[in-house]
C-alpha positions in Angstrom: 82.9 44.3 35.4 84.3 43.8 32.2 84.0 40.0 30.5 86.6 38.5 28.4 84.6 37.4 25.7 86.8 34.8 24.2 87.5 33.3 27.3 83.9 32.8 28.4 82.9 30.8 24.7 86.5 29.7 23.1 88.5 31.1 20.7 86.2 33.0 17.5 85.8 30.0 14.9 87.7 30.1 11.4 85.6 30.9 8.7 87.3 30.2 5.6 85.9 32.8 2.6 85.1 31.4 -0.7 88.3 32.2 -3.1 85.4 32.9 -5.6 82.9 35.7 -6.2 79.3 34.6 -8.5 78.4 37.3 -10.7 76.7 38.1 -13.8 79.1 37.1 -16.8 80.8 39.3 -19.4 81.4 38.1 -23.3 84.5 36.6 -22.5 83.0 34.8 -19.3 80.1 33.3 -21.4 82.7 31.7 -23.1 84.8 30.3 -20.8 81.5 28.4 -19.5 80.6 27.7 -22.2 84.0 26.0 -22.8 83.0 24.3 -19.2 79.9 23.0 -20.3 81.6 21.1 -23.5 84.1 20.1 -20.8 81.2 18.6 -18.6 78.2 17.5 -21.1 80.4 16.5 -24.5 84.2 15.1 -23.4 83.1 14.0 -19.7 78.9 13.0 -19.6 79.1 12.5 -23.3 75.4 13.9 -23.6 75.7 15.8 -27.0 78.2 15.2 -29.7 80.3 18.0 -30.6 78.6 20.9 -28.3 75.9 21.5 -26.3 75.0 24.7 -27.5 70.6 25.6 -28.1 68.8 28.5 -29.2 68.6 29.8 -25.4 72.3 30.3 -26.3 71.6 32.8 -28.7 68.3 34.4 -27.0 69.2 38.0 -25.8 68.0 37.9 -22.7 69.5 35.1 -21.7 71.3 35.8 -18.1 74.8 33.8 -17.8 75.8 33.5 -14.0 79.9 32.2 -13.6 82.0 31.9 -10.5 84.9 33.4 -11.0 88.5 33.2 -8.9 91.1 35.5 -7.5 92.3 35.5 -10.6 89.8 35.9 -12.9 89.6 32.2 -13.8 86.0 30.9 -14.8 85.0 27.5 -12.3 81.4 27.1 -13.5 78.4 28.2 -14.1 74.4 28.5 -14.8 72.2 30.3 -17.5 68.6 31.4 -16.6 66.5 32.6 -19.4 62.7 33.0 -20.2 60.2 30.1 -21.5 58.4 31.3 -23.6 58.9 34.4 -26.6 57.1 37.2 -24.5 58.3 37.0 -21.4 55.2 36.0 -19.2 57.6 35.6 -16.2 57.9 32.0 -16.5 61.9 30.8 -16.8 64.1 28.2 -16.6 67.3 27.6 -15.5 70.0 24.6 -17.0 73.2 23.9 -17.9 74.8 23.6 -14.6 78.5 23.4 -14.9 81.5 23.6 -12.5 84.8 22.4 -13.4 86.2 19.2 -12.9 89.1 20.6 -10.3 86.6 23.0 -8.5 83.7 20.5 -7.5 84.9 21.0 -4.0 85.9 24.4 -3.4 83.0 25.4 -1.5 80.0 24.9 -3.0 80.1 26.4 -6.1 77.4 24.6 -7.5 75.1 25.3 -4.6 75.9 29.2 -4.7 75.1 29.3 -8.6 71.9 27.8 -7.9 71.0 30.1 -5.0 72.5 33.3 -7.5 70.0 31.9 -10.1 66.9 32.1 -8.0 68.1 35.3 -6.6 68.1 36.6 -9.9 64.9 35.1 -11.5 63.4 37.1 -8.4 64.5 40.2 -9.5 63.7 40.1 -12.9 59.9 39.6 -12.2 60.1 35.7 -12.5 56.8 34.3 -11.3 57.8 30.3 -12.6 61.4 29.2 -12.4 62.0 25.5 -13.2 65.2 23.5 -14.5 64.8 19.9 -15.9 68.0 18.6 -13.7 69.6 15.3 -13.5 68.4 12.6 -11.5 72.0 12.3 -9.8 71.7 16.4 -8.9 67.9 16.1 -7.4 68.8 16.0 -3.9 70.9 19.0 -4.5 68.3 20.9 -5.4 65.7 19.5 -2.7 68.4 20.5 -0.5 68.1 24.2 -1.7 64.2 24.2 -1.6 62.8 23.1 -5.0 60.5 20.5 -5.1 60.1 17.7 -7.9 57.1 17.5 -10.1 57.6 15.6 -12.9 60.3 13.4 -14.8 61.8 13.0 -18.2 64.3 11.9 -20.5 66.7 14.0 -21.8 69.8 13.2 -24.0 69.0 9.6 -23.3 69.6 10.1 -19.2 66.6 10.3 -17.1 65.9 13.8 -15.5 63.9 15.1 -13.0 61.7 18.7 -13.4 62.1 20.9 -10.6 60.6 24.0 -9.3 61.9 26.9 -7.0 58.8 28.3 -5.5 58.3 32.0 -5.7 55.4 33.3 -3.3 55.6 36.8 -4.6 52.0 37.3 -5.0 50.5 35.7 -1.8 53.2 37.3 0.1 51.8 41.0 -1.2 48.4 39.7 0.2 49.8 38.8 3.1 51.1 42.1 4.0 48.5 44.6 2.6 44.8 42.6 2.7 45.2 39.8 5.1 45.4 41.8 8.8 42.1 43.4 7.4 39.6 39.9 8.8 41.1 40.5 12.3 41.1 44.2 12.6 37.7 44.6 10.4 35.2 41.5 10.7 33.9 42.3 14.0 32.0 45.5 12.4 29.6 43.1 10.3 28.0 42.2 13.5 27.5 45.7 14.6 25.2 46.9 12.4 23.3 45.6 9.3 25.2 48.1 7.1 28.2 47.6 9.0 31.3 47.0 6.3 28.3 48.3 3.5 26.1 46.1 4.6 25.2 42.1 2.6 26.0 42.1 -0.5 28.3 44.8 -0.8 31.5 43.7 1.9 34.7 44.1 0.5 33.4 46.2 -1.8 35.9 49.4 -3.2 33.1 51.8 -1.8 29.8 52.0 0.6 26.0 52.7 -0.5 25.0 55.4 2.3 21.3 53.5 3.3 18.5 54.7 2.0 20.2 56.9 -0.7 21.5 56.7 -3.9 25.2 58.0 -2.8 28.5 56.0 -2.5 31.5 57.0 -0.9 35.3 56.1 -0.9 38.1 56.6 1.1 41.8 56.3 0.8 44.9 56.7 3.0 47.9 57.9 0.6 51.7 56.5 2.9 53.0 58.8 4.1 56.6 57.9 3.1 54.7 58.2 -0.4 53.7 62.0 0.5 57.1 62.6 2.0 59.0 61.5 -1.4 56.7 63.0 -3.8 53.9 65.4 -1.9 52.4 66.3 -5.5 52.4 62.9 -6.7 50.7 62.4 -3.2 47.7 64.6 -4.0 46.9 63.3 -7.7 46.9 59.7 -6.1 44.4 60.6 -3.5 42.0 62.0 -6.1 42.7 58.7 -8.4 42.4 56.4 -6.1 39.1 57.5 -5.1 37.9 57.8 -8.4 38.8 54.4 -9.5 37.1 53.1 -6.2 33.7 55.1 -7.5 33.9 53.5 -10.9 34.1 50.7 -10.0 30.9 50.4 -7.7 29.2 51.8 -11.3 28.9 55.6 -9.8 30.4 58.9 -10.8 32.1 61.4 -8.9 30.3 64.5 -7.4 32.8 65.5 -4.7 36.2 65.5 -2.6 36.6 65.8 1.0 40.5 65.6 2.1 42.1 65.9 5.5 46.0 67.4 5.0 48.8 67.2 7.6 52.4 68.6 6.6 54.9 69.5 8.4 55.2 73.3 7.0 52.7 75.2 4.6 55.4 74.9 1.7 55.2 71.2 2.1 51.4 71.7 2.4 50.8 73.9 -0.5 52.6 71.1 -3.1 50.2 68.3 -1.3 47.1 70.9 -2.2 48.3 71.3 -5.4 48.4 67.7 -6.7 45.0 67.4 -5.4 43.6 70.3 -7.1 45.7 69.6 -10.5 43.5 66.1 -10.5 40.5 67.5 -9.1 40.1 69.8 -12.3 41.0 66.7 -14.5 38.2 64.8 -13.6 36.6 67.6 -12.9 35.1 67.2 -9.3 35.3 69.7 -6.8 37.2 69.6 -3.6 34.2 70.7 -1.0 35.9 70.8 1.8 38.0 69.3 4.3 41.0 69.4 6.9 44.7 71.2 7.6 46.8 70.7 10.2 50.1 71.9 10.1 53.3 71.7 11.8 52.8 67.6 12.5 53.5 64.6 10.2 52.4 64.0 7.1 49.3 63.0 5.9 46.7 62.5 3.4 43.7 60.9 3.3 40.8 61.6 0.6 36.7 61.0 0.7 35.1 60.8 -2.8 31.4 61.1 -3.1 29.4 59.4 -5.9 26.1 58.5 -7.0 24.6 55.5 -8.7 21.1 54.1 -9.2 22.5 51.0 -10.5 25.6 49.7 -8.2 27.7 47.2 -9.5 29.0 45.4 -6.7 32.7 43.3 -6.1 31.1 40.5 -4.8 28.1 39.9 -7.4 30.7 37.5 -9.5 29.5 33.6 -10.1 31.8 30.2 -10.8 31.5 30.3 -14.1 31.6 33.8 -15.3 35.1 35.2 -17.3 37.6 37.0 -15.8 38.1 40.5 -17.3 40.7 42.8 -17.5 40.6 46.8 -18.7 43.8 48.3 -18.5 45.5 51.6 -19.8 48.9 50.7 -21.0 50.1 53.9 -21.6 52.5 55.8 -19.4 55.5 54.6 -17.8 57.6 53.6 -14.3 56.8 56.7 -11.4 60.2 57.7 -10.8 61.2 57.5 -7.9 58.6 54.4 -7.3 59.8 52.1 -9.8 58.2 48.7 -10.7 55.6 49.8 -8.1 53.6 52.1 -9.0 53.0 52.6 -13.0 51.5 56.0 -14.3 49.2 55.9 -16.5 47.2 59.1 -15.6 49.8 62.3 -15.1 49.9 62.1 -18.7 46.3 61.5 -20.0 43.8 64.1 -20.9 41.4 65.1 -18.0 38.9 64.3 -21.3 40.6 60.9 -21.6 40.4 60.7 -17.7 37.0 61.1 -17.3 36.4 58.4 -20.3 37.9 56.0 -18.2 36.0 56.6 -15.2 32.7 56.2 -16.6 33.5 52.9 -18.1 32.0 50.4 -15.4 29.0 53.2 -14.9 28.3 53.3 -18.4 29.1 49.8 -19.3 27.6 48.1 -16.5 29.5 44.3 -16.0 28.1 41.7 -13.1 31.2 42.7 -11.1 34.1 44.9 -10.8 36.8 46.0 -8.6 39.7 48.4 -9.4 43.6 47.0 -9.5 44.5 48.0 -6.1 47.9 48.0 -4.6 47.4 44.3 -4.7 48.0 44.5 -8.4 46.1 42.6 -11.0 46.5 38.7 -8.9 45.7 40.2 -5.6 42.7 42.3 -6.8 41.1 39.1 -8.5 41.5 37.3 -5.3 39.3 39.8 -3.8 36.9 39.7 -6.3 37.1 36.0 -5.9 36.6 36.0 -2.6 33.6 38.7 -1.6 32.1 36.2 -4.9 32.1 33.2 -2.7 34.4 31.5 -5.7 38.1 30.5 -6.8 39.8 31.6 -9.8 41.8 30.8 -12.8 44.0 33.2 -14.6 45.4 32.6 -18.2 48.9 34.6 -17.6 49.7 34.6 -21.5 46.3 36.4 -22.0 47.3 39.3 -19.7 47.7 42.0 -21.3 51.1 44.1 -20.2 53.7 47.1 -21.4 56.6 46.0 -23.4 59.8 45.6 -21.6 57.9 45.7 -18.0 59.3 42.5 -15.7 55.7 40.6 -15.9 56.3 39.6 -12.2 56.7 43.5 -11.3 53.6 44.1 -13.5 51.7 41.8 -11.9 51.9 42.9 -8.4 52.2 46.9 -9.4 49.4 49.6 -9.2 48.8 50.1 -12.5 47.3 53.3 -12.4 44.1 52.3 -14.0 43.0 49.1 -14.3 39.3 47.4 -13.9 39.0 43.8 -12.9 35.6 42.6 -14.1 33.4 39.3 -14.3 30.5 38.8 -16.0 28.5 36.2 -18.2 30.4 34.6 -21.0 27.7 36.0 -23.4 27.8 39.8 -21.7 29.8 42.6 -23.8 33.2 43.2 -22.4 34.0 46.8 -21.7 35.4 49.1 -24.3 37.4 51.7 -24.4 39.5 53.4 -27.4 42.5 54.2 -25.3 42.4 50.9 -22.7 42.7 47.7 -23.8 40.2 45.2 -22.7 41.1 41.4 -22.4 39.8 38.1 -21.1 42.4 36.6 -18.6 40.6 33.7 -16.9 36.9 32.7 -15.4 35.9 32.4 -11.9 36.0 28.9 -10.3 34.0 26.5 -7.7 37.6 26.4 -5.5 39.2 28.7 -2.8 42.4 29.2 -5.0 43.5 31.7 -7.2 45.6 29.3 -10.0 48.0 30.9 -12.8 47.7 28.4 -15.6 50.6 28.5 -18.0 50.9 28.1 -21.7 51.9 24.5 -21.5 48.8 23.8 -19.4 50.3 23.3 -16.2 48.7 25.4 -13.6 50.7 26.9 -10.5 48.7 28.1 -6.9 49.1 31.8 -6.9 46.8 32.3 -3.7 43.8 31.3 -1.9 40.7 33.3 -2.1 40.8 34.4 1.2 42.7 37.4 0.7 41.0 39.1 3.0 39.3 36.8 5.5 36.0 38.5 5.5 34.7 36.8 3.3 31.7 36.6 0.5 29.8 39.5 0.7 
């Protein structure tokens, strides 16, 4: 039996399509609004004499969002730009504008608005505020921003609001935070169970009663499937960043391959062994299986008589981060995976590597695919403590969207804590710099350059806990 749809609920409903597109503006757009603006804050508001023009006018990377008719006809707009001369990933949006005869053709103001945050999203924003009218705040608390503050502005009373972006807790959310539920049960199994006190949530395990650590790591496999090669150096590097930073050096690999083919096999095998001989550990042994899915996962043996442990951070200590700058986008993974290593010297490598060994700091824990936030709120939390990050102080590649940087895997990059009087690690070809101090709280704050500090996360990224 066949139903008659629109007799059983009614004729469909009209839906009337905007006669307007929003889009990023071209030269001849920008000044049309900013014709619109002169309309709006000069002739009508009379807020500036003459024109309302600034210097975010004439900064570069300034984005200028218009609504534009059928016709090619300009009916408003809204610029979004950065805060501060480096962008840090804090911006703000302003200048608001629609034409007098378009203020209600279907929300253009709204859609600007909802563009803008779109767009401050994309381009790695982490703060996005506007300073807006007191008349326009419910608008905006309508569309999600929340009020913190007031001020005075051309002589009218304005309101500061801020669109919240959740980008960083959101990455916690999906990669650390299922780990309490599916992992905490194992402390209660067996004193060493999750590496025993002291070392849970650690980047590697102390085998009892000897002096050896070991890692593992799971590579994706849509990551193997896109780029096998780039598969098998990762496996290597990921491992050996999770043995520096417990303070040991490698002395072996163990991997376990599955690939479809042999072909597909063979370029897996190769990016393992091409990183193998650059930090020069051997591949012992390990797994094949063919003709399946594909797979990697790699174990990484290490010793250390001196283990520096994640979780060995104290409220008070600074917040340090080691970083190798060099390198560029993966392709094929951009703004999410940055290489650093493909590039570098197996010499230069291995220099990196024994930093945390050689260098010994209180606490460390390698930049994960967390990124830099997430990996400090792991720190923070196997420490028992909260943090506070200074975002201008973190150090970053030029031309990188600081939001994408944030929340990237850098390649390496060594998140350490130690005494405010303890020597910072060095290295000639990383840059070493001090971003922030652990805390007495459970959050992880970004403090900005004008002193007002934003919640980033809570130190529970996890939920096992302090070690």
């Amino acid at each position: 039996m066949m139903f008659d749809v629109p007799a059983l609920t009614g004729a469909a409903a009209r839906v009337d399509r905007p006669t307007w597109e929003i889009r990023v503006a071209d030269p001849s757009e920008v000044a049309a609004y900013q014709a619109i603006r002169r309309e709006v804050f000069v002739d009508e508001q009379e807020l500036f004499t003459g024109d309302d023009r600034d210097d975010i006018d004439d900064d570069p990377r300034t984005v200028v969002l218009v609504a534009v008719d059928a016709d090619g006809d300009v009916l408003g707009g809204v610029r979004l730009a950065p805060a501060t001369g480096r962008d840090i990933g804090w911006w703000t949006g302003g200048r608001l504008a629609v034409r007098r005869g378009a203020r209600h053709a279907g929300g253009i103001g709204s859609a600007l608005v909802r563009e803008a945050c779109r767009q401050a999203v994309l381009r790695g924003v982490l703060r996005f505020e506007a300073t807006v009218q007191k008349r326009n705040e419910p608008l905006f608390r309508h569309l999600g921003w929340v009020s913190w503050g007031t001020t005075t502005l051309a002589g009218a009373r304005h309101v500061q609001m801020r669109w919240s972006i959740d980008r960083i807790s959101r990455l916690l959310e999906a990669t650390k935070r299922p780990l309490s539920d599916l992992l905490s049960g194992m402390r209660d199994d067996h004193p060493s169970g999750l590496g025993g006190e002291g070392f849970v949530g650690d980047d590697g395990v102390i085998v009892p009663g000897t002096d050896t650590v070991v890692a593992t790591d799971a590579i994706l496999p849509a990551l193997i499937d896109k780029d096998p090669e780039w598969a098998g150096w990762c496996g290597v590097l990921v491992n050996v960043n999770d043995l520096s930073a417990m303070g040991a050096r490698p002395v072996g690999l163990m991997d376990a391959v599955s690939a479809p083919t042999a072909s597909f096999a063979r370029r897996i095998v190769s990016g393992l062994r091409s990183a193998a001989v650059a930090w020069d550990v051997p591949i012992l042994g390990g797994h094949t299986q063919l003709g399946g899915s594909s797979s990697l996962a790699v174990t990484a043996l290490g010793r250390t008589t001196c283990p520096v442990r994640g979780g060995a951070g104290r409220a008070g200590h600074r917040v340090d981060l080691t970083i190798d700058l060099h390198g560029q986008w993966r392709r094929g993974f951009g703004n999410r995976q940055w290489d650093s290593t493909s590039t570098r010297s197996g010499e230069e490598l291995r220099h990196l590597a024994s930093l945390v060994p050689t260098q010994q700091p209180a606490a460390a824990k390698d930049v994960s695919m967390a990124g830099i936030v997430g990996t400090i709120a792991m720190l923070a939390e196997s420490s028992g403590t909260g943090a506070r990050i200074d975002v201008e102080a973190i150090p970053a590649p030029t031309g990188v969207p600081f939001g994408d940087w944030l929340t990237c895997f850098p390649g390496y990059g060594m998140i350490t804590a130690a005494p405010d009087d303890a020597t910072p690690l060095h290295s000639d070809i990383a840059r070493t710099a001090t971003i922030g101090e652990l805390t007495p709280t459970d959050q992880i704050l970004l403090r900005w350059p004008d002193g007002v500090e934003t919640v980033a996360a809570t130190a529970t990224a996890t939920g096992l806990g302090a070690a």
